[in-house]
N, CA, C and O atoms as CSV, one atom per row, in Angstrom:
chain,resi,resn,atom,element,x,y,z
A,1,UNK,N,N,-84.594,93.618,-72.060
A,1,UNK,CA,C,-85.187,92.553,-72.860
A,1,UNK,C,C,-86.232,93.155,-73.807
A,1,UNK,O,O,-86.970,94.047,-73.387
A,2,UNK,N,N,-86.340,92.649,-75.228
A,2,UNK,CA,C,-86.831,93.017,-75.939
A,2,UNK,C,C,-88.219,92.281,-76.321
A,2,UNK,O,O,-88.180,91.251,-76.994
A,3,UNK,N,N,-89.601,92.895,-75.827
A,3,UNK,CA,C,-90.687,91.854,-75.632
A,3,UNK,C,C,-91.548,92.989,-76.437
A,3,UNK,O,O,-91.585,94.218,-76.500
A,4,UNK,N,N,-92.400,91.564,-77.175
A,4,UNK,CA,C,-93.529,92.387,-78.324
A,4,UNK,C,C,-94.971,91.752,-77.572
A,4,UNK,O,O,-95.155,90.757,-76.871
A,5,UNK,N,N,-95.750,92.679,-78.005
A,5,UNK,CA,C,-97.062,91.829,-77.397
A,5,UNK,C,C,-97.929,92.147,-78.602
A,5,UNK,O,O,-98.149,93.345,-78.782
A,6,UNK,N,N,-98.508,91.205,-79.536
A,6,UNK,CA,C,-99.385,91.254,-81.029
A,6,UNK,C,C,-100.447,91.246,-80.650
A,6,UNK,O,O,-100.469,90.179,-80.038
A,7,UNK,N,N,-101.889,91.888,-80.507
A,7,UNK,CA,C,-102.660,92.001,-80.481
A,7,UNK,C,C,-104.043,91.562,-81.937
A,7,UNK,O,O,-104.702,92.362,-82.602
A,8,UNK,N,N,-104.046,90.502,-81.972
A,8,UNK,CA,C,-104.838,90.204,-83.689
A,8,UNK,C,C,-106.332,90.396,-83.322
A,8,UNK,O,O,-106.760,89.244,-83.243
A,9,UNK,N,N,-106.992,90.954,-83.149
A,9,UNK,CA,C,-108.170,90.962,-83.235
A,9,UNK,C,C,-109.344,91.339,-85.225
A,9,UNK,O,O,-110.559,91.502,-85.109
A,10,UNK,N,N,-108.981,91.373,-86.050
A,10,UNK,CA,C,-109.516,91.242,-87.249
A,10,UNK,C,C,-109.796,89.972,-87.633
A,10,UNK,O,O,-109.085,89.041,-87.254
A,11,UNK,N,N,-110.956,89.771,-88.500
A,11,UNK,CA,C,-111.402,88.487,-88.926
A,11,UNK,C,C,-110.921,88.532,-90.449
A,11,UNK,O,O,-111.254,87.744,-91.335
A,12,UNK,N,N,-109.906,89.835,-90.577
A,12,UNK,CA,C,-109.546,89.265,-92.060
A,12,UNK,C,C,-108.293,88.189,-92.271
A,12,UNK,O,O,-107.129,88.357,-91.907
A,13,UNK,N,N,-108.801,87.146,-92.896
A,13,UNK,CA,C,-108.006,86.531,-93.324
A,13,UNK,C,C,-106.627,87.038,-93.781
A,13,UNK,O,O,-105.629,86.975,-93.063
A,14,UNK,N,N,-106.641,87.535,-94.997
A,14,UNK,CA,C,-105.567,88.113,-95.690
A,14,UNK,C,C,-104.575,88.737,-94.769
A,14,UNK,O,O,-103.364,88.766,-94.989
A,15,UNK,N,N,-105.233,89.285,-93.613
A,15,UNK,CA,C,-104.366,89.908,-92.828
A,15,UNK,C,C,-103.646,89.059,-91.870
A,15,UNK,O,O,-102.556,89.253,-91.333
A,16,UNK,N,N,-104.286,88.296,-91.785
A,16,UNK,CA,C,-103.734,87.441,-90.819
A,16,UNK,C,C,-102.920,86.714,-91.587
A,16,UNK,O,O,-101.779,86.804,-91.132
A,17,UNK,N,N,-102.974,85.890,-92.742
A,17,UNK,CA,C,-101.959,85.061,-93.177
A,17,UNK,C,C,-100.627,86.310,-93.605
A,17,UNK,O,O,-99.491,86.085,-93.188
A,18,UNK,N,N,-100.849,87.328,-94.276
A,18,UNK,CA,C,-99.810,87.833,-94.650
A,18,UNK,C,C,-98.817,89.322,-94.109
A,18,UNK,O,O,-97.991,90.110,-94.571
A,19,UNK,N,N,-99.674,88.992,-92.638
A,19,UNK,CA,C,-98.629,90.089,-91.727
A,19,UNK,C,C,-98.981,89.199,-90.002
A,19,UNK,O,O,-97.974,88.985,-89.326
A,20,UNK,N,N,-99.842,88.914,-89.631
A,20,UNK,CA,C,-99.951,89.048,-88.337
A,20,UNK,C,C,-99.438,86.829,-88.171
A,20,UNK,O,O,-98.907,86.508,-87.108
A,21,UNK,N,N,-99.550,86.303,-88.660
A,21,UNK,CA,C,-99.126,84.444,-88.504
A,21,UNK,C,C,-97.481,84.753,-89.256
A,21,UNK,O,O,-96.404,84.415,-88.766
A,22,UNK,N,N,-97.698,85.478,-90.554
A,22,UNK,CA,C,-96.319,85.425,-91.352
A,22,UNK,C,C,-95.458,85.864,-90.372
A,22,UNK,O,O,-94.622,84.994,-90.130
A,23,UNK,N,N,-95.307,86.949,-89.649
A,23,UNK,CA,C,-94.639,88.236,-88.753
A,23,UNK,C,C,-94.003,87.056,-87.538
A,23,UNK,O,O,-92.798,86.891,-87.351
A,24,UNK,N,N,-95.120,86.295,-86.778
A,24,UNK,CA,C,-95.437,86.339,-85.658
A,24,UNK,C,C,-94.370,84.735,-85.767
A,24,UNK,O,O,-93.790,84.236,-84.802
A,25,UNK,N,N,-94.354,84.182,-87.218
A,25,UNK,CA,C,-93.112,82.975,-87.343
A,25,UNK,C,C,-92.254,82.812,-87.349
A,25,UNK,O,O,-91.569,81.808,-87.148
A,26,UNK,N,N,-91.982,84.236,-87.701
A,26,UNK,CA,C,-90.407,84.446,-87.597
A,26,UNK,C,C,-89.510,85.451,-86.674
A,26,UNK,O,O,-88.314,85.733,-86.739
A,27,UNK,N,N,-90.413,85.829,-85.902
A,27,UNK,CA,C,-89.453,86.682,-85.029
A,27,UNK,C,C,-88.534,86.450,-83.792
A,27,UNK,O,O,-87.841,87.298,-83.230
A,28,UNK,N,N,-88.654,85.264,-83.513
A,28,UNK,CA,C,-87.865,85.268,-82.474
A,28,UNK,C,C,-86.626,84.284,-82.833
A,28,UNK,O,O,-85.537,84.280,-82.258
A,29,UNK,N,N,-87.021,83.465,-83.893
A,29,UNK,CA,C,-86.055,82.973,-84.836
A,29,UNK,C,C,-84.743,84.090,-85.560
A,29,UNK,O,O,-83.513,84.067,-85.539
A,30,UNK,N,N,-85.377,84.654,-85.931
A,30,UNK,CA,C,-84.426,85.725,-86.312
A,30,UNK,C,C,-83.676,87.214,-85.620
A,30,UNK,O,O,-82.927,88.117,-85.993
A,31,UNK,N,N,-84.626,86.676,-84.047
A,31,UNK,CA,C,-83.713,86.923,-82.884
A,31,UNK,C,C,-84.115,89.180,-83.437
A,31,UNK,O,O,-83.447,90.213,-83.397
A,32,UNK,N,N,-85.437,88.829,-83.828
A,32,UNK,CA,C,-85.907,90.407,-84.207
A,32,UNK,C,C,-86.572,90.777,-82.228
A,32,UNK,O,O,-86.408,91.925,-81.816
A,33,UNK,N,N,-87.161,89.848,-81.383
A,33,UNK,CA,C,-87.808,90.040,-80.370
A,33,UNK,C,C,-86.327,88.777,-79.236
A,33,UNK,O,O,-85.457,88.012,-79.651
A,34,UNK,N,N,-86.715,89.145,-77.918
A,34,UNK,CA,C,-86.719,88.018,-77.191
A,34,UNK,C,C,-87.806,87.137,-76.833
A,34,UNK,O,O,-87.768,85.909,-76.750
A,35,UNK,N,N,-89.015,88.105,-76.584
A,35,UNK,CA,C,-89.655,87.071,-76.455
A,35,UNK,C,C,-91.162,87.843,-76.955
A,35,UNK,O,O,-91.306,89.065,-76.990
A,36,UNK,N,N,-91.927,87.119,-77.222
A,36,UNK,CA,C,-92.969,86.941,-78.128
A,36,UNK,C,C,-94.458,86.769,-77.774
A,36,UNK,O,O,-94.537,85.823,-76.991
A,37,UNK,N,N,-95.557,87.246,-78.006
A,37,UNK,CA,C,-96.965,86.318,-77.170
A,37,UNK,C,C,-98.106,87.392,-77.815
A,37,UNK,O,O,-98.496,88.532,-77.564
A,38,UNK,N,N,-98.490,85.996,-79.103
A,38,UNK,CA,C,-99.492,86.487,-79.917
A,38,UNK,C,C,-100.959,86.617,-79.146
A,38,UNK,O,O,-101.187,85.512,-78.653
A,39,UNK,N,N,-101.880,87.404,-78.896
A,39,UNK,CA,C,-103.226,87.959,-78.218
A,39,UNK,C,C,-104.189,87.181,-79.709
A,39,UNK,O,O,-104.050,87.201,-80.932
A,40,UNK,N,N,-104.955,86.686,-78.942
A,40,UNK,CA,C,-106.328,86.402,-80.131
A,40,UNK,C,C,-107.285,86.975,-79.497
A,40,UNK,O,O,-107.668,86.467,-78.443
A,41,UNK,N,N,-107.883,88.150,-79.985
A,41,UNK,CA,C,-108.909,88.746,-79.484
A,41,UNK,C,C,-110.204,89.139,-80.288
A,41,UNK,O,O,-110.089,89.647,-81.403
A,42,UNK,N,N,-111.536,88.886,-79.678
A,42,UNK,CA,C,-112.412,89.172,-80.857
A,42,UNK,C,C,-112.672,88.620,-81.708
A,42,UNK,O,O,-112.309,87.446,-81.632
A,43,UNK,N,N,-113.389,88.992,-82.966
A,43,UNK,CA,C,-113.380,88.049,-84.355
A,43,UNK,C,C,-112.462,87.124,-84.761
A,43,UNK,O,O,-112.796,86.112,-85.376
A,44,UNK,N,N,-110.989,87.463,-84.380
A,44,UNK,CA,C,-110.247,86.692,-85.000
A,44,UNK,C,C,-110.022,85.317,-84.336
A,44,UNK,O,O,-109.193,84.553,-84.831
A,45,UNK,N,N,-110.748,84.954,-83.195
A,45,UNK,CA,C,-110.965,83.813,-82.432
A,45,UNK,C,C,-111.883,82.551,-83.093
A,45,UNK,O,O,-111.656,81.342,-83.026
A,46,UNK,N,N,-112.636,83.032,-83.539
A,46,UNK,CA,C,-114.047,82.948,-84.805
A,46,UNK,C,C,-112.861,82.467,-85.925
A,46,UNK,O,O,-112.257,81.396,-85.856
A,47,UNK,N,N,-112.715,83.245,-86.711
A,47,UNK,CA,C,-111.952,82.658,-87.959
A,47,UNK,C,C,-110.578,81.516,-87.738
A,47,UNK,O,O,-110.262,80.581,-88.473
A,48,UNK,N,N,-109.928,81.983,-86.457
A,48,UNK,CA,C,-109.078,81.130,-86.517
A,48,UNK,C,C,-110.075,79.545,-86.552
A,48,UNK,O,O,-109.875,78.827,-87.531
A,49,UNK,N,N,-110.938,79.137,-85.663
A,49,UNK,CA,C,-111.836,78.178,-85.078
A,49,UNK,C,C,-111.976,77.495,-86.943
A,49,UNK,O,O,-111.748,76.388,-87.432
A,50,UNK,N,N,-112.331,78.473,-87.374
A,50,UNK,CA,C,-112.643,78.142,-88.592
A,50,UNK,C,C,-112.137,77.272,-89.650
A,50,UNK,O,O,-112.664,76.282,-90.159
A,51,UNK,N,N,-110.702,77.986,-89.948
A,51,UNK,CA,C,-110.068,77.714,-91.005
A,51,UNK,C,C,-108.765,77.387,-90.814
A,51,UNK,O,O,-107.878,77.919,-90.146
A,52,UNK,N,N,-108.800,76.185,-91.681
A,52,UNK,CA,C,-107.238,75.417,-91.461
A,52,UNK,C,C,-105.903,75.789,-91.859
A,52,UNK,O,O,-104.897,75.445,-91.239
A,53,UNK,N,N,-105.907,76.344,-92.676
A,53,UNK,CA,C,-105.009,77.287,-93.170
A,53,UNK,C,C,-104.429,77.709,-92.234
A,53,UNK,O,O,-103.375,77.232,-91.814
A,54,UNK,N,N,-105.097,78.794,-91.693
A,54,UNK,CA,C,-105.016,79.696,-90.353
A,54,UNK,C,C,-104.251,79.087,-89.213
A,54,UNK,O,O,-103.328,79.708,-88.686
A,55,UNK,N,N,-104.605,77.900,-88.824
A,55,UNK,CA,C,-104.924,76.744,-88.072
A,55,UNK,C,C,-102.957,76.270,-87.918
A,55,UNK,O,O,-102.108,76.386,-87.034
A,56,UNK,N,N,-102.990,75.723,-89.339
A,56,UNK,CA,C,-101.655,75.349,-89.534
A,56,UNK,C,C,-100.427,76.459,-89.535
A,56,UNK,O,O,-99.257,76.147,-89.315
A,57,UNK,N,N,-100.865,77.763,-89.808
A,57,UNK,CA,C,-99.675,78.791,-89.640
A,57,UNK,C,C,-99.598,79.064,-87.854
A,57,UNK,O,O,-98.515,79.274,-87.307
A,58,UNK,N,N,-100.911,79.021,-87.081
A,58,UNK,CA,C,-100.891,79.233,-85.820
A,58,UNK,C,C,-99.721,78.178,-85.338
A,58,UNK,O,O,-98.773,78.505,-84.623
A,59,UNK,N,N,-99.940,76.922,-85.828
A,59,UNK,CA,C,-98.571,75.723,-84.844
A,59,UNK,C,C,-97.252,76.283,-85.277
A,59,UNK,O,O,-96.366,76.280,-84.423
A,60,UNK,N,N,-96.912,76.872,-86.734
A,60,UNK,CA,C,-95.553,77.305,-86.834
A,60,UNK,C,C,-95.152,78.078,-85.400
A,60,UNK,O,O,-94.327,77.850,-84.516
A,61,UNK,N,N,-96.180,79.125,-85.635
A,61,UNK,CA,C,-96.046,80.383,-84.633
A,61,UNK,C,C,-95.478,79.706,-83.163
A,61,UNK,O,O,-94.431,80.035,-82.604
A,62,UNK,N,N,-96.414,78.714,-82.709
A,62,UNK,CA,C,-95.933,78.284,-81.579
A,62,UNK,C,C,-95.056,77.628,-81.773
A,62,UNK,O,O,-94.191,77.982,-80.972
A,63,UNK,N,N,-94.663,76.760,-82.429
A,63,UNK,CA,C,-93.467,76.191,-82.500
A,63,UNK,C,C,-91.975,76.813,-82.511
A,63,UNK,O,O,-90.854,76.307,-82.449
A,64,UNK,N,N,-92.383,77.922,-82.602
A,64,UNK,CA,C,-91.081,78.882,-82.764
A,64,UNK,C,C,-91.228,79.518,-81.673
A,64,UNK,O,O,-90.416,80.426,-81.491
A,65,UNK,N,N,-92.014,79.339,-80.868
A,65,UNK,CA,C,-91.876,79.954,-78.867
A,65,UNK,C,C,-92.939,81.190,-78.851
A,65,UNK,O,O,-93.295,81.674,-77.777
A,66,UNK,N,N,-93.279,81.528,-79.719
A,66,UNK,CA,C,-94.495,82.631,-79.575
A,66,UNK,C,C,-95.522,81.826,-78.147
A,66,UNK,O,O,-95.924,80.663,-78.154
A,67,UNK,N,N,-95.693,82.618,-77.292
A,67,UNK,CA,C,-97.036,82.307,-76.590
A,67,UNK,C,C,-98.012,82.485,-76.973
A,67,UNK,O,O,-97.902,83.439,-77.744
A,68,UNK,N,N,-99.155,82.112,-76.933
A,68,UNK,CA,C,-100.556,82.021,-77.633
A,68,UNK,C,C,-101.409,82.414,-76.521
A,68,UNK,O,O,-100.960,82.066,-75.429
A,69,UNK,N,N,-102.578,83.079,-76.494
A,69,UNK,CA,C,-103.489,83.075,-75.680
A,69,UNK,C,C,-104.815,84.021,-76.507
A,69,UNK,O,O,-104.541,84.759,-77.454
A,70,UNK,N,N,-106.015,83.886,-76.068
A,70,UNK,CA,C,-107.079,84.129,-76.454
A,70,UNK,C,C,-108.149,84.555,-75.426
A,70,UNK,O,O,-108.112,83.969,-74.344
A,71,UNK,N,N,-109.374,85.771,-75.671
A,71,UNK,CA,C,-109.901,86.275,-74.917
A,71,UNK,C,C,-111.066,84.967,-74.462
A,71,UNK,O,O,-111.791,84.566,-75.372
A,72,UNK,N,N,-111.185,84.487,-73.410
A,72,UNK,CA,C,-111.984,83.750,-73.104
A,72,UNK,C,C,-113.468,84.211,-73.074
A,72,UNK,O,O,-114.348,83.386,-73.321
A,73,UNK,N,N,-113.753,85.403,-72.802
A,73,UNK,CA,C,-115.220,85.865,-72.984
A,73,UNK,C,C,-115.366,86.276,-74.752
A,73,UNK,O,O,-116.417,86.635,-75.283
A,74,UNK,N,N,-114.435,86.163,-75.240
A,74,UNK,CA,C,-115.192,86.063,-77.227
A,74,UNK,C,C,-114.633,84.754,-77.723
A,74,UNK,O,O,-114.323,84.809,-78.913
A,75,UNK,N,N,-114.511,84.092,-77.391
A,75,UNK,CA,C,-114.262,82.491,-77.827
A,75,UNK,C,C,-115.345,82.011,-77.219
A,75,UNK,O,O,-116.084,81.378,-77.973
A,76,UNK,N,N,-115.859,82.140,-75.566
A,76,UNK,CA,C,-117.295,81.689,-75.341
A,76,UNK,C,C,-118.295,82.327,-76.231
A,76,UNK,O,O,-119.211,81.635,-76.675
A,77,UNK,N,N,-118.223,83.308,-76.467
A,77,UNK,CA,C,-119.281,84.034,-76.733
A,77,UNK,C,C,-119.568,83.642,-78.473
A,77,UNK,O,O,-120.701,83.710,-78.950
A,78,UNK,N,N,-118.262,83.203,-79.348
A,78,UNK,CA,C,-118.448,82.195,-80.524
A,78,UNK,C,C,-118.693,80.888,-79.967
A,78,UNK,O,O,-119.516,80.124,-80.470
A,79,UNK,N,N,-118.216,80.688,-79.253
A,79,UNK,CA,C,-118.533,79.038,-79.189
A,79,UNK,C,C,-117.347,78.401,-79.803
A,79,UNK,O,O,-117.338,77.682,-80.802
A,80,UNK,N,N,-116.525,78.700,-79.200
A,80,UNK,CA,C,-114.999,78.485,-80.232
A,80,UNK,C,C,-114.426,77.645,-78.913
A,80,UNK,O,O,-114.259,76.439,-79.093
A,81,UNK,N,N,-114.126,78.170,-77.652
A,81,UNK,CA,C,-113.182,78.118,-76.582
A,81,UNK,C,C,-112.438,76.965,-76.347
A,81,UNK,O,O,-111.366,77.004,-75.744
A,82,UNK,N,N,-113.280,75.226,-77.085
A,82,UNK,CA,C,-112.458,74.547,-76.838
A,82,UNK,C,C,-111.617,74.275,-77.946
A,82,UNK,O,O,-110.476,73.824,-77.844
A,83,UNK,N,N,-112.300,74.607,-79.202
A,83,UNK,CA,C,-111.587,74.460,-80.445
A,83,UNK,C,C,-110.276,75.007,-79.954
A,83,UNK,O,O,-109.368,74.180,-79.880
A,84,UNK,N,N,-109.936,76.564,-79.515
A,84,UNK,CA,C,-109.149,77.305,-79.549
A,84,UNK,C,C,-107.888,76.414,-78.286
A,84,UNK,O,O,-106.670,76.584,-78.335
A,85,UNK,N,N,-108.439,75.720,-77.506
A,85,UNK,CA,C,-107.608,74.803,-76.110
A,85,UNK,C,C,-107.448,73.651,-77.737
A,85,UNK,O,O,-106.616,73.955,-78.592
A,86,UNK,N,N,-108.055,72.817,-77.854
A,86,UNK,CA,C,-107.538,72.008,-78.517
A,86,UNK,C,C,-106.374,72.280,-79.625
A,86,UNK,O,O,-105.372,71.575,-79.747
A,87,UNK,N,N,-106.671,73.380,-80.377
A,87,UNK,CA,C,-105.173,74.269,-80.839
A,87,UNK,C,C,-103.823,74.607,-80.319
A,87,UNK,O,O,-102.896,75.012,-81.020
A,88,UNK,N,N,-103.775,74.371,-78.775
A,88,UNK,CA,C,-102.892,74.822,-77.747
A,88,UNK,C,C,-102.945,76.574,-77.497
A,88,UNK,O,O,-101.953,77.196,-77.115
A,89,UNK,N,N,-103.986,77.083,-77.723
A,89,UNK,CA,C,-104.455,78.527,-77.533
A,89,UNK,C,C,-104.921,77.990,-76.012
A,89,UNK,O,O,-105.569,77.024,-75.611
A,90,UNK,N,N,-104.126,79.331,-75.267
A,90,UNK,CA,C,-104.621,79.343,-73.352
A,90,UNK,C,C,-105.907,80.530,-73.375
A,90,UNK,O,O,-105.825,81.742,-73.573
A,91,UNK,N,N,-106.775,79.913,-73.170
A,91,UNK,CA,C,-108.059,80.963,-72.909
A,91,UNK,C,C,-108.484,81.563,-71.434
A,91,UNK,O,O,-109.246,80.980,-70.663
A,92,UNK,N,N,-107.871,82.799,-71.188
A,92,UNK,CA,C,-108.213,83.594,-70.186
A,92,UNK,C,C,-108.294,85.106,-70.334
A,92,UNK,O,O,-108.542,85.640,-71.415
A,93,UNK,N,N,-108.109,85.671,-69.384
A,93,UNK,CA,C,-109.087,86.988,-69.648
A,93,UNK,C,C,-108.110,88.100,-69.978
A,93,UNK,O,O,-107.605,88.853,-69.145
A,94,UNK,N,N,-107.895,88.120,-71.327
A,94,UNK,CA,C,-107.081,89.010,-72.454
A,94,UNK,C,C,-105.998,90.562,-71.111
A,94,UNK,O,O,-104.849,90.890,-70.812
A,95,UNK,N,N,-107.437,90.945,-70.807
A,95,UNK,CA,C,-107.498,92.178,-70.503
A,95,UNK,C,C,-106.017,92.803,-69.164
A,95,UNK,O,O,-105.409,93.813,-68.811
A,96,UNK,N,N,-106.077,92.040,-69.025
A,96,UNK,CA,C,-104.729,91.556,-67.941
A,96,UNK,C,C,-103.840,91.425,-68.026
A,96,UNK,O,O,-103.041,91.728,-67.139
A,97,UNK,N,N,-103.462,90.813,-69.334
A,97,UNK,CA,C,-102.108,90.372,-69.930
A,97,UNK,C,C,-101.999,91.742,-70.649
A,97,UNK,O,O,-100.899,92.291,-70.579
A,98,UNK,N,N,-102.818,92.261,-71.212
A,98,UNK,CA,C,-102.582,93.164,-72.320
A,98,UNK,C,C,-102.219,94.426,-71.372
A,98,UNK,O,O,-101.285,95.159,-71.697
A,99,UNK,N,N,-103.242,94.757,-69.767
A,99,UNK,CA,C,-102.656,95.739,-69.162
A,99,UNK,C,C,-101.570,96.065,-68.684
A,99,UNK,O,O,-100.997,97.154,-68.715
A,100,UNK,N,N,-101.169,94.753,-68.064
A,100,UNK,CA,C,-99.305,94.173,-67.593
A,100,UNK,C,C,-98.233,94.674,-69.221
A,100,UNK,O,O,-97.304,95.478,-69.141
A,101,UNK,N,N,-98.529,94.188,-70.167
A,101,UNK,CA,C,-97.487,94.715,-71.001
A,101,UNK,C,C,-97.885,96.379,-71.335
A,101,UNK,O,O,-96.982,97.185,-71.562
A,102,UNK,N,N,-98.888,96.661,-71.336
A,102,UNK,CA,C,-99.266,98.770,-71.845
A,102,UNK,C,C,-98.442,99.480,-70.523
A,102,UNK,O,O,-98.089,100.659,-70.568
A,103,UNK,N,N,-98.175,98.568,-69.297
A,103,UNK,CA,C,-97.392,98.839,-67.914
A,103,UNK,C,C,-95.868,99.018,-67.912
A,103,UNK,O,O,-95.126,99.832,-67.362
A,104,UNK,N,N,-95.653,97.908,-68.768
A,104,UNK,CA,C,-94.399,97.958,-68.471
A,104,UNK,C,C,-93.636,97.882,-69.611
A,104,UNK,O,O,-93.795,98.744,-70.476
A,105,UNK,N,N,-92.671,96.822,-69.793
A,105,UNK,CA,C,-91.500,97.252,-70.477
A,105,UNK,C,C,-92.337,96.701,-71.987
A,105,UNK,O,O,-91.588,96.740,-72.964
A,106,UNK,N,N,-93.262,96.380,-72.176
A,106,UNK,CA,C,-93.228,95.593,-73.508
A,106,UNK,C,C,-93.585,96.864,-74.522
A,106,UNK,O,O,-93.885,97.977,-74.089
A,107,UNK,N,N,-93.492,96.457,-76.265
A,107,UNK,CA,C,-94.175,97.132,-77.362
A,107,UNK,C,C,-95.699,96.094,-77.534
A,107,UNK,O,O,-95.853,94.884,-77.369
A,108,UNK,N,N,-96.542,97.044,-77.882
A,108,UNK,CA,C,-97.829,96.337,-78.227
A,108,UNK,C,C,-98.453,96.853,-79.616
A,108,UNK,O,O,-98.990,97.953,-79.746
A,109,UNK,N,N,-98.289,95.815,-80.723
A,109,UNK,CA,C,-98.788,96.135,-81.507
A,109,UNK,C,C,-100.118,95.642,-81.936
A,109,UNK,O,O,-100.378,94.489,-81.592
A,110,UNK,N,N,-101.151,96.384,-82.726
A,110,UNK,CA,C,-102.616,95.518,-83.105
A,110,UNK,C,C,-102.873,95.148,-84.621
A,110,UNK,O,O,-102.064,95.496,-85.481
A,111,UNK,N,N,-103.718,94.621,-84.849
A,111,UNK,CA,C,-104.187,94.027,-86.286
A,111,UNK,C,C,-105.795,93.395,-85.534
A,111,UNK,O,O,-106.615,92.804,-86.236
């Protein structure tokens, strides 16, 4: 099985709309992954909270089966954590998920 694990931690915008939300909409649609599960880590927890833009490419993402999840100690630590639950972002502790895929069969890429 072919499993990606995206790691977004940057607060740049640009990057995020035009590789890491763009990327993350279409891949399992086009049958590039089986399965999918975008990381919000860091700053980019902050900007997503922010901006709607952002906001609205994140529901494509899920809507197309990407899993979502976010570091719960930097979403508290913005003050983001429920914004990010009210988004359908699962807030728990990054570090776990990310060690389970560097373990085993997954690719992990960052931004």
């Amino acid at each position: 099985m072919r499993k990606l694990l995206i790691v977004w931690s940057t607060e740049e915008v640009e990057v995020a709309k035009k590789m890491v939300l763009l990327y993350s909409s279409v891949i399992l649609e086009r049958d590039y992954w089986d399965e999918a599960h975008l990381m919000i880590w860091g700053p980019s927890a902050k900007i997503l909270s922010q901006n709607s833009e952002l906001q609205q490419m994140l529901k494509k993402v899920q809507e197309s089966g990407v899993e979502t999840s976010a570091c719960v100690v930097c979403s508290d630590d913005y003050g983001v954590t429920q914004k990010l639950q009210e988004l359908g972002v699962v807030t728990n502790h990054t570090g776990e998920l990310l060690t389970h895929a560097l373990q085993n069969d997954w690719k992990v890429i960052t931004f």
